[in-house]
N, C-alpha and C positions, 0 to 999 in steps of 0.2 A: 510469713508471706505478706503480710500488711502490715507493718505497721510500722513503727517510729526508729528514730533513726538515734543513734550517738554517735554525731558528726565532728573529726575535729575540729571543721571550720561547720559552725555552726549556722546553722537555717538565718537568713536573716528577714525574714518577716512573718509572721506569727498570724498576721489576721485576725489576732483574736483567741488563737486557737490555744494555746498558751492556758490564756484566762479561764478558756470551759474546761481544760485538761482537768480542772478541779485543785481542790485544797492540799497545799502544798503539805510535803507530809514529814519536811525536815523540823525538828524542834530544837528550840533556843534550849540551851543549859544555862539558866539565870545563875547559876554561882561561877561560873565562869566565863560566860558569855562568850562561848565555842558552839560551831554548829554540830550537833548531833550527825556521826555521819552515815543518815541508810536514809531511805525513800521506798514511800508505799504509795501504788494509788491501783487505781477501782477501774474496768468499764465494762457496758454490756450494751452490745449493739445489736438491733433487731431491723431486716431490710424484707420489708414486703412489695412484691410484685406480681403486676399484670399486664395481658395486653391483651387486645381486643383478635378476634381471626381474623386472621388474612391469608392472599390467595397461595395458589404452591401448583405447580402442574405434577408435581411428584414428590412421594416423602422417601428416606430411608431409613435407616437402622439408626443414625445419629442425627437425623435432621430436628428443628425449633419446629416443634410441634402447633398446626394451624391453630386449635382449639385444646386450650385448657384452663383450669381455674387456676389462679392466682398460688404463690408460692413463699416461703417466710423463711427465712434464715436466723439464728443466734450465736452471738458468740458471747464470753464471758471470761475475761481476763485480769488475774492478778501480778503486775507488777512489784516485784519485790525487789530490793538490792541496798547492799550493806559497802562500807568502805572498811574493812581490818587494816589495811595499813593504808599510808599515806598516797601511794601511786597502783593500789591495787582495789578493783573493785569487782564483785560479786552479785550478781545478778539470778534470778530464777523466777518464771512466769507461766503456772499452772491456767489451762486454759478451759472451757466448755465450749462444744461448737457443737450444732443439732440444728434440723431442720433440711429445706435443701433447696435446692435455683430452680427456676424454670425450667423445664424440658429435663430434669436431670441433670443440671447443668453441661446441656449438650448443644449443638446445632447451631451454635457460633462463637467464633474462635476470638473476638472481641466478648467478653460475656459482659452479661448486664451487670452481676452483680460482684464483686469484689471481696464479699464477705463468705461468698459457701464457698465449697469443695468438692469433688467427685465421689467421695464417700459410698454412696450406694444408700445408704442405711440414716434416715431422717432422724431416727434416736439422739436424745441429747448424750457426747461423750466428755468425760475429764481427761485429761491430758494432760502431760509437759512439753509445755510448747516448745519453754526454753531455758536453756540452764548454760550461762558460760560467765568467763573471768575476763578481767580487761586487767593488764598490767601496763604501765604509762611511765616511757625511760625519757624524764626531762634532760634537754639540751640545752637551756636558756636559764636564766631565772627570772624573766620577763613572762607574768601570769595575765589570766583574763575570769573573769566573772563568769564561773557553769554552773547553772541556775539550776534548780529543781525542777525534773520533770520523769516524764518515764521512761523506764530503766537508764536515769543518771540522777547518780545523787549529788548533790550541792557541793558546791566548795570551787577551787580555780584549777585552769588549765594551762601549761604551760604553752607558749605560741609557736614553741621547735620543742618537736618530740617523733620519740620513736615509740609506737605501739601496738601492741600486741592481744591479739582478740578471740579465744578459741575457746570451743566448746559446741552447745545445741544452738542455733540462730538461724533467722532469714536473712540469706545472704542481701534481700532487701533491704534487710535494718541500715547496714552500711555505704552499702553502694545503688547509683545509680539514683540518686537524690534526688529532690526538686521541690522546692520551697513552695510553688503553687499545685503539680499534680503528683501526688505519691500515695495519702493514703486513703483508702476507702468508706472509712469511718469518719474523716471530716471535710473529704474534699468530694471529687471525682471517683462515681463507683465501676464504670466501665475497666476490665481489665486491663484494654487497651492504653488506658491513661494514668494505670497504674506504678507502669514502668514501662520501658524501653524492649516493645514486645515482644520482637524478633529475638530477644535475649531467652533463651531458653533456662534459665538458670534451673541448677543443681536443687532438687529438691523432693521430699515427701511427697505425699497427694494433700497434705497440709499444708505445705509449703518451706517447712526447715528442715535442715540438712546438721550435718557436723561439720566441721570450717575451722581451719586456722586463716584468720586477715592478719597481715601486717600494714602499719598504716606508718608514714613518714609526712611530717606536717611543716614547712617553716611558713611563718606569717602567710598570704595568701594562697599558696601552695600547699597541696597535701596530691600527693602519691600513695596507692594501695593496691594491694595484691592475695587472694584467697586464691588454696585451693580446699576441695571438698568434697564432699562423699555425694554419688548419686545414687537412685533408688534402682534396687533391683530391676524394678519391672518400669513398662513406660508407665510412668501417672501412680507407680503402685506407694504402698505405706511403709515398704522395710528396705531400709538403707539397705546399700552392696560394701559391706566393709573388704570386699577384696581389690583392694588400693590403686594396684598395678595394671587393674582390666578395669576399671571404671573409676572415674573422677570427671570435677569439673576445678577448669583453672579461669582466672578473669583478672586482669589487671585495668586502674581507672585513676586517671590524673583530673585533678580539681583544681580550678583558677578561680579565686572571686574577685569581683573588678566594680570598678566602682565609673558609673555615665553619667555624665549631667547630676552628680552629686546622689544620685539612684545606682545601690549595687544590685549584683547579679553573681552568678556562677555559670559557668561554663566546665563542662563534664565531659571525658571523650573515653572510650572505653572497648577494650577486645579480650574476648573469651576464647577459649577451646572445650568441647565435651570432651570426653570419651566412656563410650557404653556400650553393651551388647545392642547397640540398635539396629532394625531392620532398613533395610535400603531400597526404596520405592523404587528406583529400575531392576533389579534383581526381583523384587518383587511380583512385577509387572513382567518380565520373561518367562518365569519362572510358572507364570498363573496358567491353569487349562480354561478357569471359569472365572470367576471372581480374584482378582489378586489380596491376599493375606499377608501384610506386612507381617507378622508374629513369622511366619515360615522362613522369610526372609533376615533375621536374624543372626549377625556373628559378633562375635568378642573384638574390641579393638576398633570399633568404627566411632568416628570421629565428626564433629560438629561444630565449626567455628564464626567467628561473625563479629559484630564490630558495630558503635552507639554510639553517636551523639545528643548530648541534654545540655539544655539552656535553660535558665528562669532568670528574669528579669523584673526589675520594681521599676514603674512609670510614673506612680504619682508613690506620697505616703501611705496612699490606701489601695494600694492594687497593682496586678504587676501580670505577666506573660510565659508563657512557658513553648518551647517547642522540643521536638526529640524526632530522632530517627534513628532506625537502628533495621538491619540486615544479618540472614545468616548464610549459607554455601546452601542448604536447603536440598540436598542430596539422600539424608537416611532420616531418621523418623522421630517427631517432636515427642521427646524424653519423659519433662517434668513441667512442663509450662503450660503453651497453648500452641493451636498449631497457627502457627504465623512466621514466614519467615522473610518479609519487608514489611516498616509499618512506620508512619509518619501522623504524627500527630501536634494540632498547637491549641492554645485556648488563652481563658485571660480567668483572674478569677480575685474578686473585687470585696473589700471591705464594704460592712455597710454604712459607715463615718457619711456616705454621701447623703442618704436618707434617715440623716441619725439613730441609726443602729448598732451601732460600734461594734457590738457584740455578734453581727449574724456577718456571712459571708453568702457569697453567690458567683455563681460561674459557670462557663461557659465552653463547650471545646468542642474539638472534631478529631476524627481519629480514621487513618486509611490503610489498611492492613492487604499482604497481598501475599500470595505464593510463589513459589521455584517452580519450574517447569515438573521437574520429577513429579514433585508435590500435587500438583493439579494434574496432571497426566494419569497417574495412580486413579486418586478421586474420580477421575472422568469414566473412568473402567468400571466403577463401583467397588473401590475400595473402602476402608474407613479407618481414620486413627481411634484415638479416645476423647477426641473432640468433638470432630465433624465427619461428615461421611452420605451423603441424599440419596447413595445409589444413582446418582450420574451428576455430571456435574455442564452449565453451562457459564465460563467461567469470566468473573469479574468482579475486582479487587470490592472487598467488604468497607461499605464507608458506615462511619457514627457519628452520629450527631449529640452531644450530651447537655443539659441544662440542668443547674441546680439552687435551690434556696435553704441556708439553712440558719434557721431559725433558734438563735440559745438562747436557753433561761436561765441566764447563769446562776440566781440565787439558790435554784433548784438541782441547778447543776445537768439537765437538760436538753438536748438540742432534737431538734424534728426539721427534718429536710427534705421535703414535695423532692422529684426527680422524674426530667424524662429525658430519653432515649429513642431518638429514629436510627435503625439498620438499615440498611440500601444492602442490596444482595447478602442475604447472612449465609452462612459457611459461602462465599464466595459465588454465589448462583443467579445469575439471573432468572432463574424459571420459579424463586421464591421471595417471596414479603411484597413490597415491605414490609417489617414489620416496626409498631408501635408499642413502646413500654413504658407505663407508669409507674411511680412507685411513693415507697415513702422509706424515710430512712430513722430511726427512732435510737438516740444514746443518750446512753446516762453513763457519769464519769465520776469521779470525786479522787 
């Protein structure tokens, strides 16, 4: 659900983030002077939050709770992967995650923290995150320097290729990119800013799925296309391997371009679900008292929608991002969040300007909003596995996010203060604002 990417057209500004990634973990063979081909690296990231009470003229079953104490998240992730042959590489990335988000991670559909999950259960767990094969059919024999980092091991990439990518992953890892907002461990921790929201993508309550991508790359073009398994239940933990009655499909064409001698990328991207999802006007008919999406549930319902992602470099040390992305917003948010319009831009800056080089800071806003169905339901006192007040007074959810993050890089490091204003969280004006501080705490190697 978070985290890095194996782009063919590669991220082009780093911030830094590169260098705290940690010690690279390819080794020279001094009697040959060939690079050793597999890659290992480390991280463990810990996000503590709080916020002060604030007001609510009514709570519900899923509403951001006025009053409570502060809450910690973990995760712990091994990066492994080996190259056996020349154009084939193997990957696999045993994970810990334990602890849990404010409120349960409930009561707002942009959440604060980017690092928990809905789990239920704070226990630290082991896992496999992720387990897949990348096979890579060169077109060219014109290569490029692919550097060491996580999950890609070192060595060159051809600039026209056909490739092929299946197994366990976060459809994240691939698609829907962004050189300044994507991951939550270095950049921006709002969900909202984590991707392209209204994208419901395919996934666990962890956030990975099983996926075949195929990707088609010439020079600054690259074309891609997954499809993938959805999870049984909305938000639940066990894939739906019956193929035919649930999937998610998403296709996404990449341009990078280059302004005033400053590149960028341009993203544009469209999905379709398909799942047993419940249908918030069926829902809503159908109710004597409270409407019950779960009741309203049939095989074959469908979810489609459509994104745009921009990031931009302005100076050598800083650059732009914006995104929007939309869904039809008719049956009921699967594996994501419940959002189905949301616009969001920010900037987010090296620290070269106050001789930092090493620390990065940024800046963003994010506007998320619902389908009429959507809010209509809610209004009734319904509730997903998100949000839900038991009524609703409604108006699009704005965030405001600020952050500094601070690396040590000889220690390998980083500590990054963080805050967060909500304006209407789950969509409400009858609650918040609310106010969230935080601190974000990784160590990498």
């Amino acid at each position: 659900m978070h985290l890095k990417t194996k782009l063919g057209i590669k991220p082009l500004f780093s911030l830094g983030m590169l260098a705290f990634a940690g010690s690279q973990a390819i080794a020279q063979d001094k009697r040959t002077d060939s690079i050793v081909p597999y890659t290992f690296h480390f991280q463990q990231t810990l996000v503590t939050q709080w916020h002060p009470d604030f007001q609510a003229k009514y709570s519900g079953p899923n509403s951001f709770q006025t009053h409570e104490k502060g809450a910690t998240s973990i995760t712990s992730t091994i990066y492994a992967g080996i190259r056996p042959l020349k154009n084939l590489e193997l990957y696999v990335n045993p994970e810990l995650a334990g602890g849990q988000g404010l409120s349960h991670a409930t009561g707002i559909a942009g959440f604060p923290n980017g690092e928990t999950f809905r789990v239920g259960n704070p226990t630290p767990t082991i896992y496999l995150a992720r387990a897949f094969g990348i096979y890579t059919l060169p077109l060219t024999s014109k290569r490029e320097i692919d550097e060491d980092d996580l999950n890609n091991v070192a060595g060159t990439t051809p600039t026209h290729y056909l490739r092929f990518i299946a197994g366990k992953y976060c459809l994240a890892d691939f698609f829907d990119q962004n050189t300044y907002s994507h991951d939550p461990r270095t950049q921006f921790l709002n969900w909202s800013l984590m991707a392209n929201a209204a994208w419901d993508y395919p996934a666990d309550v962890r956030g990975y799925t099983m996926a075949l991508t195929v990707q088609y790359r010439k020079d600054k073009w690259q074309l891609q296309a997954a499809t993938s398994l959805e999870p049984k239940l909305a938000n639940g933990p066990k894939l739906n391997y019956d193929y035919g009655k649930s999937n998610g499909e998403v296709i996404e064409v990449t341009h990078t371009h280059t302004l005033n001698k400053h590149e960028g990328n341009v993203r544009l991207m469209a999905f379709i679900n398909q799942a047993p999802m419940g249908s918030y006007r069926q829902a809503l008919k159908e109710a004597t008292d409270t409407p019950d999406i779960t009741t309203a549930r049939k095989d074959g319902r469908t979810k489609y929608g459509f994104g745009i992602n921009i990031d931009q470099e302005i100076t050598k040390s800083g650059g732009v991002f914006l995104k929007a992305s939309w869904n039809d917003g008719h049956n009921e948010t699967w594996a994501y969040t419940e959002i189905d319009q949301s616009l969001s831009a920010g900037w987010l800056q090296n620290g070269q300007w106050w001789h930092r080089a090493q620390d990065n800071a940024g800046i963003a806003i994010a506007v998320n909003g619902l389908s009429k169905d959507h809010r209509d339901y809610l209004a009734a006192g319904g509730t997903g596995f998100m949000v839900g007040d038991g009524q609703l007074n409604y108006a699009p959810e704005m965030i405001a996010e600020v952050f500094y993050q601070c690396n040590i890089t000889r220690l390998h490091i980083a500590l990054s203060p963080d805050y967060q204003f909500v304006l209407h969280p789950a969509y409400n004006k009858d609650r918040g604002p609310v106010n969230i501080v935080g601190i974000r705490t990784r160590v990498a190697f």
